[in-house]
N, C-alpha and C positions, 0 to 999 in steps of 0.2 A: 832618423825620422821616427816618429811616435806611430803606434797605432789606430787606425781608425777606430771609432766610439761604434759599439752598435746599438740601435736604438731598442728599446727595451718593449718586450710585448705586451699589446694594448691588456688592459685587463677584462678577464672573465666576465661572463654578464651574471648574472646572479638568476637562475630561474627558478620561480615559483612553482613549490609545489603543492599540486590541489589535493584536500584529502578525502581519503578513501570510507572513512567511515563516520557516522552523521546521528544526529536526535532523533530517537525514536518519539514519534508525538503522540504513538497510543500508551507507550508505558511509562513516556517520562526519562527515559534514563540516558544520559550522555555519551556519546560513540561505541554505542551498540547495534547501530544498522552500518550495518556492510554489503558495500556493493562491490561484485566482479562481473568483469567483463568477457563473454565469450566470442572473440573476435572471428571467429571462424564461424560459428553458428547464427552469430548477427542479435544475438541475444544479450541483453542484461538483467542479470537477476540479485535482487536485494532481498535484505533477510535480518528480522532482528533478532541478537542470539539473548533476549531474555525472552521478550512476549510470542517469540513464532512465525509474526508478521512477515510474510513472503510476495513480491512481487517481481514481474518479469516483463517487458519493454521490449521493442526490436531496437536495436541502436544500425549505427552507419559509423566509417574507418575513423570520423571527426568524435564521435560518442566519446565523452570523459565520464568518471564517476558521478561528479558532482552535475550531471548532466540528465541521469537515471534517477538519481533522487528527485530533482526538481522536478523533471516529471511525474515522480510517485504521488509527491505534496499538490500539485497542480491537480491530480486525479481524484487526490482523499478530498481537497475544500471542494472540488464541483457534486461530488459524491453527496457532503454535509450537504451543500446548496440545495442539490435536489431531495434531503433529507426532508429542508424542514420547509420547502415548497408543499409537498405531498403528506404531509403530516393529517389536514383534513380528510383527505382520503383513506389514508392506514384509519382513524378514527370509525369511518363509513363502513368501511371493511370487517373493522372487527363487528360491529353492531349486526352487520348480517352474518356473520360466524356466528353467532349467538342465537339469531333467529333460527337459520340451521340448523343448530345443536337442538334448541327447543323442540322443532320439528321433528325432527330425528327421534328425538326422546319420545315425543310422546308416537310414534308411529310402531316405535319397539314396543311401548307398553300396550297398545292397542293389540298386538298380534302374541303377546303373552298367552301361554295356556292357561288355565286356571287351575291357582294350585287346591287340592281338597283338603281341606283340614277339616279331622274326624276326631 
């Protein structure tokens, strides 16, 4: 009598892997933001290693890389958003910088000593 046949194991699933390092959109340059995770601290911090740009997120045991980034990109377009809502304002702003300054200037010139030229 023959051998029984054994059946042959199901195959492997293939799992995707998400990556760890992403577009910097201040400088332009392609997988130069890197993000790690510090699981123990509750913390994620990203960082682009041309321009500098650093930021840092609480994450939770479910937090993946590409999870820290979105959030960063979510934070910089509401950031722009409120950039260029308040745009009239920074305008209003500097206008009284200026009257200030004026003030100022002429308040120093008023309490100048007088110089004597002989």
């Amino acid at each position: 009598m023959g051998k029984r046949r054994s059946r042959k194991a199901p195959p492997k699933k293939a799992t995707v892997k998400l990556p760890t390092s992403f577009d910097c959109p201040f400088c332009n340059h392609g997988g130069t933001v890197v993000v790690k995770l510090g699981k123990i601290a509750q913390v994620g911090h990203l960082e682009c290693r041309i321009c500098g740009v650093k930021s840092e997120t609480r994450i939770t045991h479910l937090t993946k890389e590409i999870d820290v980034y979105c959030e960063w990109m979510d934070s910089c377009a509401e950031a722009n958003k409120d950039d260029d809502e308040g745009f009239s304002d920074l305008e209003e702003d500097a206008e009284e910088l200026k009257r200030r300054k004026v003030v100022c200037l002429a308040l120093y010139c008023y309490h100048l000593p007088a110089i004597n030229t002989q």
